[in-house]
MDTraj code that builds the backbone (N, CA, C; nanometers):
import mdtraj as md
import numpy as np

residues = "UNK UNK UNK UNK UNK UNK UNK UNK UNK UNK UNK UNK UNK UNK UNK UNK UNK UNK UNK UNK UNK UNK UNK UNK UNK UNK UNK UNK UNK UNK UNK UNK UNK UNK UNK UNK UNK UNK UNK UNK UNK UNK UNK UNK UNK UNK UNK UNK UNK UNK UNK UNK UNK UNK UNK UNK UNK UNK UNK UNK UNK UNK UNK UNK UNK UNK UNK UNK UNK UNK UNK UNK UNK UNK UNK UNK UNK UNK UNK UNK UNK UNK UNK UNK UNK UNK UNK UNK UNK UNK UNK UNK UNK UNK UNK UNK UNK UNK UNK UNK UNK UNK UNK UNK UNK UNK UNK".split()
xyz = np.array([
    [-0.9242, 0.8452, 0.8820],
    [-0.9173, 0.8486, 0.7380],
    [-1.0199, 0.7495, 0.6826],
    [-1.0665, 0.7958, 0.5811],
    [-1.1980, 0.7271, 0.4752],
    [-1.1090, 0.6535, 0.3518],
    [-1.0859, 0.5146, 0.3854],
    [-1.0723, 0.5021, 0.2521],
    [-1.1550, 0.3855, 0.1357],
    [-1.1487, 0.4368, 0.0008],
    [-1.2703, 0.3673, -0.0394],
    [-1.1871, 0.3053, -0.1683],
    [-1.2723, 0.1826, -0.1758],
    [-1.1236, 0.0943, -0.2738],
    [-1.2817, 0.0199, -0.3995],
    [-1.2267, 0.0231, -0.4860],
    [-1.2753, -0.0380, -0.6396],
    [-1.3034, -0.1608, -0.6116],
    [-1.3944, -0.2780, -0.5566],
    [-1.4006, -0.3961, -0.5967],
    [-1.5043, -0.4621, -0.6460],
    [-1.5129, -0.5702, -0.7159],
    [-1.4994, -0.6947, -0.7512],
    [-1.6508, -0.7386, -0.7093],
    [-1.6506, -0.7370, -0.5624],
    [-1.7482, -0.8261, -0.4605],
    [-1.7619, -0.7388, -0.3491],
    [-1.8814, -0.7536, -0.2718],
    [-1.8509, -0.7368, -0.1296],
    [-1.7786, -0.8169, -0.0470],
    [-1.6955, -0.6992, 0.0568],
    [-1.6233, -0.7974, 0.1715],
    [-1.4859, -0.7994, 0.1962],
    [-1.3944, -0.8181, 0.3113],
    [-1.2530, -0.7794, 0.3107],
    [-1.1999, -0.8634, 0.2136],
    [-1.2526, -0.9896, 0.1991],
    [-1.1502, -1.0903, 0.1087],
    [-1.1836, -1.0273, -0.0616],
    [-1.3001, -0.9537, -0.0812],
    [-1.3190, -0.9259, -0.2540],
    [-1.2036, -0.8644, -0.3064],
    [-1.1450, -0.9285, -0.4046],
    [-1.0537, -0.8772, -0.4937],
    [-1.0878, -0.7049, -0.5386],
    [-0.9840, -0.6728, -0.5589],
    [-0.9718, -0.4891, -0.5963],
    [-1.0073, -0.4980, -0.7527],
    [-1.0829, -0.4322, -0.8235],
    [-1.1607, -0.4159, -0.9387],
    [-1.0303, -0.3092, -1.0264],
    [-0.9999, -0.4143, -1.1465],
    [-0.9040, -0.3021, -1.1920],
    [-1.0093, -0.1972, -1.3301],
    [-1.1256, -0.1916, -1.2773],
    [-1.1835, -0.0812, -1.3542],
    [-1.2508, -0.0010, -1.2689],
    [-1.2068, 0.0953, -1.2419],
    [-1.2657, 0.2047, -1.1433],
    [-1.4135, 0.2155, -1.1992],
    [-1.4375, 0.2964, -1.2885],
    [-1.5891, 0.3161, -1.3112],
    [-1.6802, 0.1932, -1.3296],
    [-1.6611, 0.1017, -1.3258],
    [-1.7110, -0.0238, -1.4115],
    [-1.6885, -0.1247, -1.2567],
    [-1.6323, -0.0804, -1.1634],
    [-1.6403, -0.1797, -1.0422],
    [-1.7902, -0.2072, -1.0080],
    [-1.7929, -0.3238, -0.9166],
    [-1.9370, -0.4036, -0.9568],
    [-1.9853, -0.2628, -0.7742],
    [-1.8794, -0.2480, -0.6846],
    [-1.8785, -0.1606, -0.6296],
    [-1.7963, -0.1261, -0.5525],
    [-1.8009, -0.0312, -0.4362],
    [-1.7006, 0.0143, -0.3645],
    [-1.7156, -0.0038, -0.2172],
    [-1.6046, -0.0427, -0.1722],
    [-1.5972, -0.0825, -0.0178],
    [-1.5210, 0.0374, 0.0630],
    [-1.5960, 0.1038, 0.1417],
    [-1.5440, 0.2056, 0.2492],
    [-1.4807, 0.1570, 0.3765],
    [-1.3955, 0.2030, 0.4068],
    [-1.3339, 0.1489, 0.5102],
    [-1.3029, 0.3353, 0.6074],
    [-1.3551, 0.3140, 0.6980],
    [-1.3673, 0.4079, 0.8283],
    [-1.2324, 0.3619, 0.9226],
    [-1.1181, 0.3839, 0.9093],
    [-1.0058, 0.4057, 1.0155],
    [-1.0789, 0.4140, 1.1495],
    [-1.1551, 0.5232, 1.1339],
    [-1.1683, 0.5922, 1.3064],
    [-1.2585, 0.4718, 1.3785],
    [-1.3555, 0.4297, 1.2892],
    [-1.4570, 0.2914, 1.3715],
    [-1.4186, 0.1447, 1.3061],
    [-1.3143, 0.1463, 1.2309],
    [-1.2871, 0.0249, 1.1878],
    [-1.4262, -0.0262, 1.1366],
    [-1.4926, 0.0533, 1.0535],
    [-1.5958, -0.0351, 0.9879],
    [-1.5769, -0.0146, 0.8424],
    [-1.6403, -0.1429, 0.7365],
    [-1.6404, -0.1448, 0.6505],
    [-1.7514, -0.1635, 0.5219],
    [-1.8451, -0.0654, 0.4705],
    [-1.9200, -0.0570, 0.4297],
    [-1.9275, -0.0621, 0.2397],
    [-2.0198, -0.1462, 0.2066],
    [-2.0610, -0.1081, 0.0357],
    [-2.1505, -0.0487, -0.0224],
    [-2.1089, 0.0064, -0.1012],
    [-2.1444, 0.0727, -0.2254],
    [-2.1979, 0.0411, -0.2959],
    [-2.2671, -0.0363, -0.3615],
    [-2.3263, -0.1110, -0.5117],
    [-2.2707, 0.0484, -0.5962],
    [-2.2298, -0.0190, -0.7054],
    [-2.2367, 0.0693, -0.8191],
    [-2.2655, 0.0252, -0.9728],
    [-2.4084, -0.0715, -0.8959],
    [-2.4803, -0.1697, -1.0221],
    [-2.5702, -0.0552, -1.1540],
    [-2.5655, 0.0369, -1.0964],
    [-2.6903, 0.1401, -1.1590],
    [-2.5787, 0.2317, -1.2264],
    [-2.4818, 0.2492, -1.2425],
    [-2.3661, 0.2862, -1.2719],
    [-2.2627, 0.2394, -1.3787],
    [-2.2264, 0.1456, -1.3327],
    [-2.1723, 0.0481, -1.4336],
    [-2.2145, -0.0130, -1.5239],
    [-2.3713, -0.0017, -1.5610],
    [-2.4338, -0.0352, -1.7062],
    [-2.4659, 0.0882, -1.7788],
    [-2.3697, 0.1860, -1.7253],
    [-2.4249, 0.3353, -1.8064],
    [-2.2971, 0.3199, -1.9571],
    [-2.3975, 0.3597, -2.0581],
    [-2.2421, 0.3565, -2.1751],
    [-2.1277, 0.5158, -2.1305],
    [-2.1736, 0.5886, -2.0882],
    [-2.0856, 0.7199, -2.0366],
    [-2.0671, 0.7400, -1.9464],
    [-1.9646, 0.8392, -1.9403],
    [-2.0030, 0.9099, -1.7546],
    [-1.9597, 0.7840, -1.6498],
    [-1.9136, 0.6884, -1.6597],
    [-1.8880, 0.5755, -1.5247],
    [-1.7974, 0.6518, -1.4412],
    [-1.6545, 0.6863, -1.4911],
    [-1.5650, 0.7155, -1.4182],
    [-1.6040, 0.8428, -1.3176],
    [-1.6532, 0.9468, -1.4367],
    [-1.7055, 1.0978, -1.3314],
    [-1.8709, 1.0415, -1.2131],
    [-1.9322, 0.9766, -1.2768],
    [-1.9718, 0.8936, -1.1693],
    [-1.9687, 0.8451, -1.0593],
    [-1.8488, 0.7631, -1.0418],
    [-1.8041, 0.6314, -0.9628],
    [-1.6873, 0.7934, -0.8687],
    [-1.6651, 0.8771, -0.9159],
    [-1.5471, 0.9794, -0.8275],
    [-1.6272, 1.0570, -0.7782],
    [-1.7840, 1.1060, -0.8246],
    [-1.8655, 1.1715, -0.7372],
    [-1.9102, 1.1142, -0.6387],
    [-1.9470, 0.9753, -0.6061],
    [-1.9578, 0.8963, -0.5334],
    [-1.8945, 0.9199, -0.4591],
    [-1.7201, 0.9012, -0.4638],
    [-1.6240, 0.8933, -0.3459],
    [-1.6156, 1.0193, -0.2709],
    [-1.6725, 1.1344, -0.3945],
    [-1.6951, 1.2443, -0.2832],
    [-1.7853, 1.2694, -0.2043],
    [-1.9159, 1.2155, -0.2590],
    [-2.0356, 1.2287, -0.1185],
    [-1.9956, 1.1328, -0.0488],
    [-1.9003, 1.0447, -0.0141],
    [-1.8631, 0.9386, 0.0715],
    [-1.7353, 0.9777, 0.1583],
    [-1.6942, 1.1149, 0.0950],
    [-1.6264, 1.2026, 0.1743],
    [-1.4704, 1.1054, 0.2024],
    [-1.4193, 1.0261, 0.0671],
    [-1.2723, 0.9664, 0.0776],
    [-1.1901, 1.0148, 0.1198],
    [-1.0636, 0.9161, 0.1902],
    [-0.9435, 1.0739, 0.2102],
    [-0.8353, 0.9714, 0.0962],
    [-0.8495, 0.8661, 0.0176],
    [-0.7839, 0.7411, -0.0239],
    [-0.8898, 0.7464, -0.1090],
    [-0.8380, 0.7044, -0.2168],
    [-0.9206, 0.5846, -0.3608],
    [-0.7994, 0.4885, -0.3870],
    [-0.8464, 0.3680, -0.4185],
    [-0.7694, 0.2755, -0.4420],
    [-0.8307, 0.2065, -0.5735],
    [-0.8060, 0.1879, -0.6512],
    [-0.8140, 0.0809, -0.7662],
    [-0.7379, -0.0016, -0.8249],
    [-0.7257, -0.1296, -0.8809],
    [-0.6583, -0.2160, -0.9419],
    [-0.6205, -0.1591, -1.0698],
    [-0.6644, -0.0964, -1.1615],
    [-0.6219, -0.0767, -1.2750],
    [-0.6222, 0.0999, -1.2538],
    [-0.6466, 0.1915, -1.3539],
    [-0.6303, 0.3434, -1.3239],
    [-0.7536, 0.3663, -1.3686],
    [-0.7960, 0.5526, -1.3158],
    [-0.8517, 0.5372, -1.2731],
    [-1.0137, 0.6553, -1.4088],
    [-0.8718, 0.6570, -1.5155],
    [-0.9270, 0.7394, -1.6342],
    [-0.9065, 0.8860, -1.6085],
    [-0.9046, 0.9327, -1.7176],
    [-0.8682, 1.0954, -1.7107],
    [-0.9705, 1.1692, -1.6951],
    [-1.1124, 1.1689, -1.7036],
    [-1.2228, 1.2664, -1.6129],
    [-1.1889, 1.1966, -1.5184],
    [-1.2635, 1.1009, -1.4707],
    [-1.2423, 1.0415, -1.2940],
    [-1.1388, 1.1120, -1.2027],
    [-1.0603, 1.0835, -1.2946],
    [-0.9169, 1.1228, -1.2342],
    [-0.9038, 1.2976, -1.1728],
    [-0.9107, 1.3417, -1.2975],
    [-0.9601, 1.4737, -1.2619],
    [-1.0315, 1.5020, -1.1616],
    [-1.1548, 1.4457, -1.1357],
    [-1.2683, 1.5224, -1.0574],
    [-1.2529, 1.4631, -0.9280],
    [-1.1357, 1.3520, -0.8990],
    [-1.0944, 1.2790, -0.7452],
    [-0.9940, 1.4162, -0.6939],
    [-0.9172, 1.4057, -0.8631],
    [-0.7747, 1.5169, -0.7815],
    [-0.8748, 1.6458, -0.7143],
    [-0.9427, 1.7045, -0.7728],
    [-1.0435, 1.8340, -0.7011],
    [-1.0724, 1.8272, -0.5746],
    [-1.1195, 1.6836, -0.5091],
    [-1.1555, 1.6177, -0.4250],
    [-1.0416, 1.6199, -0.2548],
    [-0.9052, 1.6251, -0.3366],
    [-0.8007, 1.6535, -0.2205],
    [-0.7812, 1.4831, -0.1991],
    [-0.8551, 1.4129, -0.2281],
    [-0.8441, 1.2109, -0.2362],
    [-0.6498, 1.1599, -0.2892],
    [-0.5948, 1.1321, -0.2063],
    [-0.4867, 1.0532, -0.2366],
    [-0.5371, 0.9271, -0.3095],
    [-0.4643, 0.9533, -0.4271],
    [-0.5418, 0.8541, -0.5406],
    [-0.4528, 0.7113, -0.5516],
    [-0.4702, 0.5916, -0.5417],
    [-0.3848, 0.5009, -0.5793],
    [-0.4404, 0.3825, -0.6893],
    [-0.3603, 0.3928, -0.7917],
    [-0.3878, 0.3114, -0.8769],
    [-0.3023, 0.2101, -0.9164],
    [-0.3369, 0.0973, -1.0147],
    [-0.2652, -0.0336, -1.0492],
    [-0.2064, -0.0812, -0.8898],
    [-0.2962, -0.0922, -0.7947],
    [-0.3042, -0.1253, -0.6867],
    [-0.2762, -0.3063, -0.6964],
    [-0.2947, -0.3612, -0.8440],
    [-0.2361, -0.5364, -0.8288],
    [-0.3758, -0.5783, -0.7917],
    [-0.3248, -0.7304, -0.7925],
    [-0.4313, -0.8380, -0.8093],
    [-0.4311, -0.8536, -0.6443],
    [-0.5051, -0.8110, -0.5683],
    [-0.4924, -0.8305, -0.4386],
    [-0.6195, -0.8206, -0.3829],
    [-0.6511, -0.8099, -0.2393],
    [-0.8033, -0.8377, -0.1978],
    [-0.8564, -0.6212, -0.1110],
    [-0.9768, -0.6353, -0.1042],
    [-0.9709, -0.5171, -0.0431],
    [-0.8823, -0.5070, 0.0947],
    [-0.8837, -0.5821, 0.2062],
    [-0.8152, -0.6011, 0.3082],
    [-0.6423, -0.5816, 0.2701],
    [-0.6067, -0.6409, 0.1852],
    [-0.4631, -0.6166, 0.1353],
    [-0.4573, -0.5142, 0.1323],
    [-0.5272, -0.4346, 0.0264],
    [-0.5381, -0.3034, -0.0346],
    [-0.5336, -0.2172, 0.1359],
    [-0.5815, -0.2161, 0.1441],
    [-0.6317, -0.1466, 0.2840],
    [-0.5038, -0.0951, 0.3214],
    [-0.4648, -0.2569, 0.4057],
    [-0.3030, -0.2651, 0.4892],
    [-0.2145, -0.1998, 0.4132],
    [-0.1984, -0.2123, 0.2440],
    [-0.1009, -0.1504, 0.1480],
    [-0.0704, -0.0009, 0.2231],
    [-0.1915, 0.0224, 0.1899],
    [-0.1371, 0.1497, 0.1013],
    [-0.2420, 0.2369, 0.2420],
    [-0.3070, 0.2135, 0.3720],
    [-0.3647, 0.3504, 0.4349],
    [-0.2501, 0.4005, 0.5623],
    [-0.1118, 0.3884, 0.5148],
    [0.0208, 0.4605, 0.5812],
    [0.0586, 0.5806, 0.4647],
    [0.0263, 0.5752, 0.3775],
    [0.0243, 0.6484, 0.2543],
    [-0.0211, 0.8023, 0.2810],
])
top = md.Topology()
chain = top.add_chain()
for i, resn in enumerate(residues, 1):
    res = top.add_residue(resn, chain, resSeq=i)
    for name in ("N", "CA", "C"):
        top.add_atom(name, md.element.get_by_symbol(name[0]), res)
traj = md.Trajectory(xyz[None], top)
């Protein structure tokens, strides 16, 4: 399982970003190789529109089976993850990506 979580910073300790489109970027986490990769979503998050359908096309060329965010995740975004088949989790709390991770990839 792929799962890709909203944060803050790079890195297991970066806090979970409670703005999905507007996260500074996104951290992938690969189950099968235990690796954990970023996203910048600097070119993104200074757009005035479009962040959320953005930031969920992303998770689909990144092929998610999980989205995780701290806050939710907006109603296009939202939409175009559910299309996606992505188990969506939101208001995920003030916690780190690594938390996030352990939370919620039994889900």
């Amino acid at each position: 399982m792929k799962i890709l979580v909203a944060a803050k910073r790079e890195g297991w300790d970066a806090p979970v970003s409670d703005r999905f489109g507007r996260a500074a970027g996104f951290s992938l986490y690969d189950e099968t190789t235990g690796e954990l990769t970023w996203h910048s979503n600097e070119e993104n998050k200074q757009a005035e529109h479009g962040v959320g359908i953005q930031a969920a096309q992303l998770a689909a060329i990144l092929n998610a089976d999980m989205v995780i965010t701290g806050g939710n995740f907006g109603p296009k975004a939202g939409e175009v993850l559910q299309k996606t088949g992505a188990k969506l989790v939101d208001y995920a709390g003030d916690i780190t990506v690594k938390q996030a991770i352990e939370k919620y990839k039994t889900r």
